[in-house]
TORKOL-4160 file (C-alpha; in steps of 0.2 Angstrom, whole numbers, padded with zeros to 4 digits, m for minus):
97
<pt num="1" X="0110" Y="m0173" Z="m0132"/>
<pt num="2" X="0092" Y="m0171" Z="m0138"/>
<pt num="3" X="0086" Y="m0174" Z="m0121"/>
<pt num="4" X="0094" Y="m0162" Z="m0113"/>
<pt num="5" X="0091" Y="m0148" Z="m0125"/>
<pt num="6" X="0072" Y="m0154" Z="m0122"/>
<pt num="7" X="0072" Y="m0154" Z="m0104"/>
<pt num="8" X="0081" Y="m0136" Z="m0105"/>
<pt num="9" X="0066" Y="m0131" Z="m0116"/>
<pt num="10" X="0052" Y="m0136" Z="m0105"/>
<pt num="11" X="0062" Y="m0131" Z="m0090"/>
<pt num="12" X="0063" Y="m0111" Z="m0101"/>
<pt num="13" X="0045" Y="m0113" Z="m0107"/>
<pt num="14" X="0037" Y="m0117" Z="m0090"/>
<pt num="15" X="0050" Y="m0104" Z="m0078"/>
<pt num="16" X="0044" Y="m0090" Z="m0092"/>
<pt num="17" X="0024" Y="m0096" Z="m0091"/>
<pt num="18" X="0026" Y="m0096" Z="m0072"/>
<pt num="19" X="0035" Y="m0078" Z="m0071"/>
<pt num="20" X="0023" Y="m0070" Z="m0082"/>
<pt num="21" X="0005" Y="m0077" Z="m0074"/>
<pt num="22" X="0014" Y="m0070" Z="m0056"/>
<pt num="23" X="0019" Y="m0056" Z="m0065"/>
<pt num="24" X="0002" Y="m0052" Z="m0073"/>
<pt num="25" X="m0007" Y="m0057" Z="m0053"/>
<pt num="26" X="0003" Y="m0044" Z="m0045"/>
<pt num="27" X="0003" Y="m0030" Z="m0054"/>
<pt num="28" X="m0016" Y="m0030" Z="m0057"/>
<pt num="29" X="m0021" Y="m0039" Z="m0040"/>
<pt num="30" X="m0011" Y="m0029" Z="m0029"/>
<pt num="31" X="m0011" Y="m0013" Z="m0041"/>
<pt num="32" X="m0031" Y="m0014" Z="m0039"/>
<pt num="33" X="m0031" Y="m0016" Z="m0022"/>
<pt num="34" X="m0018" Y="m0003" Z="m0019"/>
<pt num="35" X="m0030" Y="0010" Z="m0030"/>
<pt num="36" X="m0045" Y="0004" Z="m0017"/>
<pt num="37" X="m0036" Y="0006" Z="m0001"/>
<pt num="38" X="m0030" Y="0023" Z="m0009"/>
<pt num="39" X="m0050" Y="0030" Z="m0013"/>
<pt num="40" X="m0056" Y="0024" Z="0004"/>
<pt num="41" X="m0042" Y="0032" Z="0012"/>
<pt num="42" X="m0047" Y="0051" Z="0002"/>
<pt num="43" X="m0065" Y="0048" Z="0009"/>
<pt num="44" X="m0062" Y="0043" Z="0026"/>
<pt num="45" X="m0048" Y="0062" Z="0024"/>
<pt num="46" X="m0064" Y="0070" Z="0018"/>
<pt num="47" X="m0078" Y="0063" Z="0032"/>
<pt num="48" X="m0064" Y="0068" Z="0045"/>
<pt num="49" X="m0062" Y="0087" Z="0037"/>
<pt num="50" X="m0043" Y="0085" Z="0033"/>
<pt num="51" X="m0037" Y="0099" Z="0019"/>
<pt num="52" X="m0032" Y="0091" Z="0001"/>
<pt num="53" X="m0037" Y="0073" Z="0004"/>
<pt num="54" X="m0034" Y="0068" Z="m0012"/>
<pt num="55" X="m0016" Y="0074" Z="m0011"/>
<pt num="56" X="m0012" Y="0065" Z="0003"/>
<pt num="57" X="0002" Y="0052" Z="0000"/>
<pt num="58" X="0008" Y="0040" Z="0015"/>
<pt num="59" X="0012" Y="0024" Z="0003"/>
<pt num="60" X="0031" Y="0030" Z="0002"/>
<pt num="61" X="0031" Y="0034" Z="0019"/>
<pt num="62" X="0026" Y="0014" Z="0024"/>
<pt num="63" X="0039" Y="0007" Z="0012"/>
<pt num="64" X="0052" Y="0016" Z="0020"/>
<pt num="65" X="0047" Y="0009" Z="0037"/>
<pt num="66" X="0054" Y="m0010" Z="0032"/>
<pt num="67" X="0038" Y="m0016" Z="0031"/>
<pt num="68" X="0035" Y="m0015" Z="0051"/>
<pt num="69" X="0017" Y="m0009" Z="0054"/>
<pt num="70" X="0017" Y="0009" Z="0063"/>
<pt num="71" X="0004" Y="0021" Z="0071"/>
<pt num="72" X="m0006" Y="0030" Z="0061"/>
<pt num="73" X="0000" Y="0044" Z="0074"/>
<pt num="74" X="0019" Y="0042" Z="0064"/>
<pt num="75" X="0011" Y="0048" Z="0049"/>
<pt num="76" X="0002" Y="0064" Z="0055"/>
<pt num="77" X="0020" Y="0074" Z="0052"/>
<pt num="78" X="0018" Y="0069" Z="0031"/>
<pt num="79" X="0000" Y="0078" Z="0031"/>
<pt num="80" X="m0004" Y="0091" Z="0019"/>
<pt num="81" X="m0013" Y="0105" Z="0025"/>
<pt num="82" X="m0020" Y="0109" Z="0042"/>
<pt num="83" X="m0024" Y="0094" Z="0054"/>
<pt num="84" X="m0041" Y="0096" Z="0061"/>
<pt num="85" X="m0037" Y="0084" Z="0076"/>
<pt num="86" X="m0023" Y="0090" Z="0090"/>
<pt num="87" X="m0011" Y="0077" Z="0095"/>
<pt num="88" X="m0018" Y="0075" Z="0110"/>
<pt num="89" X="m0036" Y="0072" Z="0104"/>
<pt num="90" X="m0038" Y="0056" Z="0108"/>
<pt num="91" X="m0030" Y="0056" Z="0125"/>
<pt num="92" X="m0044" Y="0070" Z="0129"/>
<pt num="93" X="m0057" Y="0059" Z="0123"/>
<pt num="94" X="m0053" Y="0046" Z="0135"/>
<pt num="95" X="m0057" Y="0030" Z="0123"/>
<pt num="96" X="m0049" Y="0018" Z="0132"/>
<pt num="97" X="m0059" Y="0019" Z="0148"/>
């Protein structure tokens, strides 16, 4: 009986180590990087000449798409404030030739 009780306590003790380190790797790994993308993305709005740059938000906008990667083009309907670029900008531009 005493074995059992101390396998079920190592068993406890090591689940609730491991949970807690991937716990505490995720939320500052992830969090950081989150925070960076989210800085560079508000330059790159400002370089551009978007309006509110800081206030754009597209990270809700991704989750909801079931984690498929999408056009930046499918995000141009979320932007705040006026879009310096028509829809048609880069088809003008000819990029691909």
């Amino acid at each position: 009986m005493n074995t059992i009780l101390y396998f079920l306590e190592i068993v406890g003790t090591t689940l609730f180590v491991t949970v807690a380190i991937s716990g505490f790797v995720n939320y500052f790994g992830y969090r950081k990087s989150y925070e960076n993308f989210g800085t560079l993305s508000e330059q790159i709005f400002e370089k551009l000449g978007f309006e509110y740059p800081k206030e754009q938000d597209f990270y809700n906008d991704f989750l909801t798409d079931d984690g498929v990667q999408i056009s930046v083009m499918k995000y141009r309907k979320n932007l705040k404030g006026l879009d310096p670029y028509p829809e048609d900008y880069f088809d003008k531009k000819n990029f691909l030739k």
